[in-house]
C-alpha positions as CSV (number, residue, x, y, z in Angstrom):
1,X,-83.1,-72.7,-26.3
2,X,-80.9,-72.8,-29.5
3,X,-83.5,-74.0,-32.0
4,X,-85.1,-71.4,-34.3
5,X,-88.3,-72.5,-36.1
6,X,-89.8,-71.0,-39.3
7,X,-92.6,-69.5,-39.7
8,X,-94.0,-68.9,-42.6
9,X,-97.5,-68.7,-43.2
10,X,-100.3,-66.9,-40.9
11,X,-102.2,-70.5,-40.7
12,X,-99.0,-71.7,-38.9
13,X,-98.9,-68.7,-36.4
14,X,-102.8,-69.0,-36.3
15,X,-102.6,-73.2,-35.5
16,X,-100.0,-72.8,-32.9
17,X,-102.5,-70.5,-30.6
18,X,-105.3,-73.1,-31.7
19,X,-107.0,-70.2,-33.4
20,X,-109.1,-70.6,-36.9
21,X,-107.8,-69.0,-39.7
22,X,-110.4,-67.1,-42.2
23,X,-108.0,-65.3,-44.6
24,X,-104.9,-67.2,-45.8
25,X,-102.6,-64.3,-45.9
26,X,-104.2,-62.0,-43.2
27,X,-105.2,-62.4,-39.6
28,X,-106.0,-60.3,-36.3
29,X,-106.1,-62.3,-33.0
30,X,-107.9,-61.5,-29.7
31,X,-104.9,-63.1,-28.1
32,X,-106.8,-64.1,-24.8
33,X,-109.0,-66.7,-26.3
34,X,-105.2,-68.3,-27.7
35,X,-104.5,-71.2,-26.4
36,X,-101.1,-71.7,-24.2
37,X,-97.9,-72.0,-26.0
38,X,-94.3,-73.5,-25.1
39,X,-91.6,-70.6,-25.5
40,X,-90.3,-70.5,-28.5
41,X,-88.2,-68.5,-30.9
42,X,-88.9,-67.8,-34.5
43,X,-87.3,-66.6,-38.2
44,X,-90.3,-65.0,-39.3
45,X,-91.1,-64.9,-43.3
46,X,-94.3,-62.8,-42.2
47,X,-95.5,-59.4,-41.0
48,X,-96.5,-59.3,-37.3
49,X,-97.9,-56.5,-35.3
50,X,-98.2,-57.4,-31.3
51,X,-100.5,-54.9,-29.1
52,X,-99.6,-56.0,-25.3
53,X,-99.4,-55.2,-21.7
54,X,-95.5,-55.0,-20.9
55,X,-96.6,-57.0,-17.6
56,X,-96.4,-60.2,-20.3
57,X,-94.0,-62.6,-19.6
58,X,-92.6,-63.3,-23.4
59,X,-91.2,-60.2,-24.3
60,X,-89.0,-57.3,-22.3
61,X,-89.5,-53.9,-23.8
62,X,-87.1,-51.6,-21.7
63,X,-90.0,-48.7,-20.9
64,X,-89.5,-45.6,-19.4
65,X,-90.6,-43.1,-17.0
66,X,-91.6,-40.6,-20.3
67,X,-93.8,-43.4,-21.8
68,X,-97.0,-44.3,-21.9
69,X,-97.8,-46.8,-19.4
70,X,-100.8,-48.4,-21.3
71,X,-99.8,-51.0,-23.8
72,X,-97.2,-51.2,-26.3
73,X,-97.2,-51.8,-30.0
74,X,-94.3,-54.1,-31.2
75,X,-93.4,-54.6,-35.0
76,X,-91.6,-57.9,-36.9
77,X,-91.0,-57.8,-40.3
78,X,-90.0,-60.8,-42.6
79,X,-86.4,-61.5,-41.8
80,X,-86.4,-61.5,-38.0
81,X,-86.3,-63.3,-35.3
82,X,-88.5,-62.8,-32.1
83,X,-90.0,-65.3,-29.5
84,X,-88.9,-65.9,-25.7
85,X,-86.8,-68.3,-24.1
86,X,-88.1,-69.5,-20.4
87,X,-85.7,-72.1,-18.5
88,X,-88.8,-74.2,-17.0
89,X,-90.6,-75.2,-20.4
90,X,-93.3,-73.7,-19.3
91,X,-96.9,-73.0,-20.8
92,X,-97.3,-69.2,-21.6
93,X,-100.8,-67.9,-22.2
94,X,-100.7,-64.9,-25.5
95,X,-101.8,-61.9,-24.3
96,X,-102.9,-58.1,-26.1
97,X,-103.6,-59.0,-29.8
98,X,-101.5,-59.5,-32.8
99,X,-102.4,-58.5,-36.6
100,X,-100.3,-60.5,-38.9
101,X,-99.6,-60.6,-42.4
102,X,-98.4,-62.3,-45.2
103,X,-96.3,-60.7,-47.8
104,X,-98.0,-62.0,-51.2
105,X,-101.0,-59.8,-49.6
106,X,-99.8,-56.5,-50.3
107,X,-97.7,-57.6,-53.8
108,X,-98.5,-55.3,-56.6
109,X,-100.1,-52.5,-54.0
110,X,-99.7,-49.0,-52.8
111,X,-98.5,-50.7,-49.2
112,X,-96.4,-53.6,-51.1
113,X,-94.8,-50.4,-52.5
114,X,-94.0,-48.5,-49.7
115,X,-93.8,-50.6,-46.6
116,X,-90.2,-49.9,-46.3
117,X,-91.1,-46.5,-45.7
118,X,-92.3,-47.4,-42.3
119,X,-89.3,-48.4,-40.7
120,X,-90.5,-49.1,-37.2
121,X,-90.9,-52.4,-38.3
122,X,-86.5,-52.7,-37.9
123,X,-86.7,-50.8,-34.7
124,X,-85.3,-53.1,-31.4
125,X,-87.3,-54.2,-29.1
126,X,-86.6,-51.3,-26.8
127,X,-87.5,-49.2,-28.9
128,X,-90.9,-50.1,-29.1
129,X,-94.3,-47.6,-29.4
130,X,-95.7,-47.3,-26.1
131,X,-99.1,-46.1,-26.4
132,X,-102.1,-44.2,-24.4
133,X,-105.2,-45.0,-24.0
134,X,-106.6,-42.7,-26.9
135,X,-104.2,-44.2,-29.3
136,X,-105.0,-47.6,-28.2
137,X,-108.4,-47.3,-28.8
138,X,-107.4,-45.9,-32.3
139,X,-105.7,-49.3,-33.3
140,X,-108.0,-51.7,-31.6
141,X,-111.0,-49.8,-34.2
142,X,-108.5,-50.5,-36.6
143,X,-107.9,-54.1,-36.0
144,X,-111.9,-54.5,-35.5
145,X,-112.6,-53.0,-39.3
146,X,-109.5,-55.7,-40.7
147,X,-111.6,-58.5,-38.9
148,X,-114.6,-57.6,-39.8
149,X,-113.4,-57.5,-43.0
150,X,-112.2,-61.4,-43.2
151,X,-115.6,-62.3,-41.1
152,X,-117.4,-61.4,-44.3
153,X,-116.0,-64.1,-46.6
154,X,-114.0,-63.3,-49.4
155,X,-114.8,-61.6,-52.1
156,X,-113.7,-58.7,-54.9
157,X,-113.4,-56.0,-52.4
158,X,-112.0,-57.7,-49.6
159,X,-108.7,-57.4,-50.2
160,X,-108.9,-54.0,-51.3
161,X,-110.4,-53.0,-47.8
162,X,-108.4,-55.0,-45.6
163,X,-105.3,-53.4,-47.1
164,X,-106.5,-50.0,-46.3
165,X,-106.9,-51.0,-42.9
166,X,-103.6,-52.1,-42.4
167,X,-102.7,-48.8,-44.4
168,X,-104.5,-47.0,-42.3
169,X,-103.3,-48.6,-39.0
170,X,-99.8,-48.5,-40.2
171,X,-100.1,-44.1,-40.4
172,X,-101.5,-43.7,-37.6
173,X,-98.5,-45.4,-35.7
174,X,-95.7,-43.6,-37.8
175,X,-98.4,-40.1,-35.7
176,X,-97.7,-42.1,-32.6
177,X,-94.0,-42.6,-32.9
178,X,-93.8,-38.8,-33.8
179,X,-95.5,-38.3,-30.5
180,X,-93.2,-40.6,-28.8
181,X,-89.8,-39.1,-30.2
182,X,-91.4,-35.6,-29.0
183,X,-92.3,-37.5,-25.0
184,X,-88.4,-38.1,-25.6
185,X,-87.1,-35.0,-26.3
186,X,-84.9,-34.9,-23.3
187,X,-83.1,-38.0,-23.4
188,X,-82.8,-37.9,-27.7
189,X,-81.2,-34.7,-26.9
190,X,-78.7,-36.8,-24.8
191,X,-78.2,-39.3,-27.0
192,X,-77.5,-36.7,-29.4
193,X,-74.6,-35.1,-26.8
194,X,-73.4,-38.6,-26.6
195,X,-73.2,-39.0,-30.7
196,X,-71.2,-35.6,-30.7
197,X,-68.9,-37.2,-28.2
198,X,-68.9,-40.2,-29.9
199,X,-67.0,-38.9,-33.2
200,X,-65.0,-36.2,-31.1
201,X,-63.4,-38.8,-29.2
202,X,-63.3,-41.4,-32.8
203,X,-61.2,-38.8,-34.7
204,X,-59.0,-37.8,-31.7
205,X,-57.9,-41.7,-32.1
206,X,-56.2,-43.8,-34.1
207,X,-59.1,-45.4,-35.3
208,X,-59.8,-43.6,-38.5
209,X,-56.3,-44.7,-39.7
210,X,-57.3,-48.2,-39.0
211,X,-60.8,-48.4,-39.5
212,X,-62.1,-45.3,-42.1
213,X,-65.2,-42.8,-41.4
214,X,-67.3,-44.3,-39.0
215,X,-70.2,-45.4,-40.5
216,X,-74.1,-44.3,-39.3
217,X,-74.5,-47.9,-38.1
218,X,-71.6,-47.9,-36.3
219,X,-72.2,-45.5,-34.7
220,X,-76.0,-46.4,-33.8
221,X,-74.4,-49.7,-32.1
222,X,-72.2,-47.6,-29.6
223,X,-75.4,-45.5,-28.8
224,X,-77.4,-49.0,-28.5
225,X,-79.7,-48.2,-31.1
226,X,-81.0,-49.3,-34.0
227,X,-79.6,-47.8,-37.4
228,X,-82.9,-46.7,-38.6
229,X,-84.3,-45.7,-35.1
230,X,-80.7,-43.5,-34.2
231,X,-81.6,-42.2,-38.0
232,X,-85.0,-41.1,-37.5
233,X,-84.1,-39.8,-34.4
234,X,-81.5,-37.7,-35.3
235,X,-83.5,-36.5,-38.4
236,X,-86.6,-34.8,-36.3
237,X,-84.2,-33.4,-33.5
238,X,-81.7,-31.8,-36.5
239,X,-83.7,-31.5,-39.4
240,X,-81.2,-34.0,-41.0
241,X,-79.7,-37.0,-41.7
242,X,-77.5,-38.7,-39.2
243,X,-75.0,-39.3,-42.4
244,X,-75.5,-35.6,-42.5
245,X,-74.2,-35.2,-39.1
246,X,-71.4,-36.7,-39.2
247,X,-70.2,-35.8,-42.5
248,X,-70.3,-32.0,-40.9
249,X,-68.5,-33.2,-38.1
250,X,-65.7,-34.7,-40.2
251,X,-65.7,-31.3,-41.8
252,X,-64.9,-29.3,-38.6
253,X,-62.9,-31.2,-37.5
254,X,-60.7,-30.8,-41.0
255,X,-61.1,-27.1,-41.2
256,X,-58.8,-27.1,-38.3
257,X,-56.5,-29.2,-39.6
258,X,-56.1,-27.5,-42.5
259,X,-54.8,-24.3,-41.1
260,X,-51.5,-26.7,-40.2
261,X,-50.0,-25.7,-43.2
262,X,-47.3,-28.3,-42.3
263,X,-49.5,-31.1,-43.6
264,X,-50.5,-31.4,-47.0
265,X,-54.2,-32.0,-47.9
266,X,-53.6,-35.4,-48.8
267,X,-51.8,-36.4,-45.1
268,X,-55.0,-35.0,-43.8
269,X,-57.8,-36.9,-45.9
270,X,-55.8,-39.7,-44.6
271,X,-55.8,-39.0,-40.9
272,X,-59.1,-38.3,-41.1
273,X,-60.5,-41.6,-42.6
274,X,-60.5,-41.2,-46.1
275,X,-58.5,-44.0,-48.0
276,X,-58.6,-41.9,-51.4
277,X,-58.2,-37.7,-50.4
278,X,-60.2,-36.7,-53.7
279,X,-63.1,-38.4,-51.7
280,X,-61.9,-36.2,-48.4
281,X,-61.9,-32.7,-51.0
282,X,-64.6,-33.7,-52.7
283,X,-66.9,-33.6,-50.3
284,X,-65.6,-30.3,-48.3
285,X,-66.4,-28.4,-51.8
286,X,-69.9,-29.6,-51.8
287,X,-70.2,-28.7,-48.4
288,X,-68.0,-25.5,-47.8
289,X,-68.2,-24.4,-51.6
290,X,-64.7,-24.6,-51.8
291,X,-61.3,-27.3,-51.9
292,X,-59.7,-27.6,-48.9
293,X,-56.6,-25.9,-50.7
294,X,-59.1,-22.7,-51.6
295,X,-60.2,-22.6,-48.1
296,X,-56.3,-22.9,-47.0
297,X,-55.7,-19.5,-48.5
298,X,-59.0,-18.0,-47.7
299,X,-58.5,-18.0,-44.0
C-alpha cells in the first residue's frame, strides 16, 4: 500500500470511524462503537493518543516479558506517519480508545508551550508505554473528564478545562514511562554495554577519519532506537546526557593517545574525528580542566 493520505483535522479522523464530532479541535473516542475501516496509512498534521489491546490487528508494538500485559499507550505527533497495511483489503474494526488533538487547540498555552517537553510523542512504535491496570484506569478517568468536558457545549471555560485534562493526562504518562524505564532496568543496562561497545569498536576503526564523531542519533539507529528514547534512557540510567557519554568516551579514549608522544595533538584530534583540533582541545579543557598539551606533561 504506497499511498499516504493526510490527515488533518479531528472531524476527518472522527468521519472516517463514522463517529460525531462535538469539538472541532479536540476529541476522545470509545473506539468500539467505530465503525470498520479499510487499512490505511496516514501523514498526520494532528495529535493522537491510542489506548489498545496489543492483540489488535493494525498496529505491532514489540512487548516484552518486563511489561505490562494490559494495554498500551501509543503517541503520534504532527509530522508522522502511522496506519497499517493488510494484503486482503480488509475491514478492520478500531479498538481501545484514541484522544486526539488539533494543534490550534493548545496555541498560546502552557501545553502549546511545552509539548515538546514530552518527547514520548517521537518514541517508535516499539517503544511504546505498556500499562497496568491501575494506570489504565488513571487515563481512562482522564479521557472521561476531557469528554465530559466537550459533552457540555462550548463555552468560556471549556477550553481552559479540556487543556488541563490533556495536561494532566500527558504527566501522568511521562510517571508511567519513568516506571517503565525502571521495569527495564536490566535490558537498558544492556543497551548501555552495547553503546560502550558501540563507540569502542567506532574509534578502533577507520571510520572517524571518514565519517567524524559519531553523532547521538547515529548511534541510537545502531542500538534500534529512537534518538530521544536512547536519550532519555541513557539520562535516568547515567545521570546524563547520551552527548555526554560519548563526549567522555572520546576523551578516554584520547588521554591514551596522548601519552604517544610520537603524534602531535593535532594528528590525534584528527584520528579521533575532529576535522578542526582546536574543537578536539577545546573540549578536553572543559572536561579535564586542562589542554591536551598540559595533560601531556602532567602525566
Amino acid at each position: 500500500m504506497d499511498k499516504i493520505e493526510r490527515l488533518h483535522s479531528v472531524t476527518q479522523f472522527n468521519s472516517k470511524r463514522g463517529q460525531v464530532t462535538l469539538h472541532p479541535l479536540v476529541s476522545v473516542l470509545d473506539q468500539s462503537k467505530s465503525s470498520p475501516i479499510k487499512p490505511y496509512r496516514c501523514l498526520s498534521e494532528i495529535y493522537i493518543i491510542f489506548l489498545k489491546d496489543l492483540r489488535c490487528e493494525d498496529f505491532q508494538y514489540g512487548r516484552n516479558t518486563y511489561d505490562y500485559q494490559e494495554e498500551t499507550l501509543l503517541f503520534i505527533s504532527p509530522g508522522q506517519v502511522f496506519g497499517f497495511d493488510s494484503p486482503e483489503e480488509k475491514l478492520v474494526q478500531p479498538v481501545g480508545w484514541a484522544l486526539v488533538f488539533h494543534p490550534d487547540l493548545i496555541k498560546g498555552t502552557s501545553l502549546g508551550k511545552k509539548i515538546s517537553e514530552y518527547k514520548f510523542f517521537d518514541y517508535d512504535v516499539a517503544e511504546a508505554l505498556h500499562v497496568s491496570e491501575s494506570e489504565r484506569l488513571i487515563v481512562l478517568d482522564c479521557f472521561r473528564k476531557i469528554r465530559e468536558e466537550m459533552e457540555r457545549g462550548i463555552d468560556k471555560h471549556s477550553k481552559t478545562l479540556i487543556i488541563s485534562n490533556i495536561e494532566l493526562f500527558l504527566n501522568y504518562c511521562v510517571r508511567f514511562y519513568d516506571r517503565q524505564f525502571i521495569t527495564r532496568e536490566p535490558v537498558n543496562k544492556d543497551i548501555l554495554t552495547k553503546f560502550e561497545s558501540l563507540l569502542k569498536e567506532y574509534f578502533q576503526s577507520e571510520l572517524p577519519q571518514d565519517n567524524g564523531i559519531p553523532t547521538v542519533a547515529w548511534c541510537a539507529d545502531k542500538l534500534n532506537l529512537s534518538s530521544n528514547y536512547f536519550g532519555d534512557l541513557v539520562k535516568r540510567e547515567t545521570g546524563i546526557s547520551a552527548l555526554e557519554v560519548l563526549q567522555a568516551k572520546v576523551i578516554d579514549l584520547a588521554k591514551e593517545k596522548i601519552f604517544d608522544r610520537s603524534k602531535s595533538i593535532s594528528e590525534i584530534a584528527y584520528e579521533m574525528g575532529y576535522k578542526y583540533p582546536q574543537h578536539f582541545t577545546r573540549l578536553f579543557k572543559q572536561r579535564v580542566g586542562m589542554s591536551p598539551q598540559e595533560y601531556r606533561f602532567a602525566n
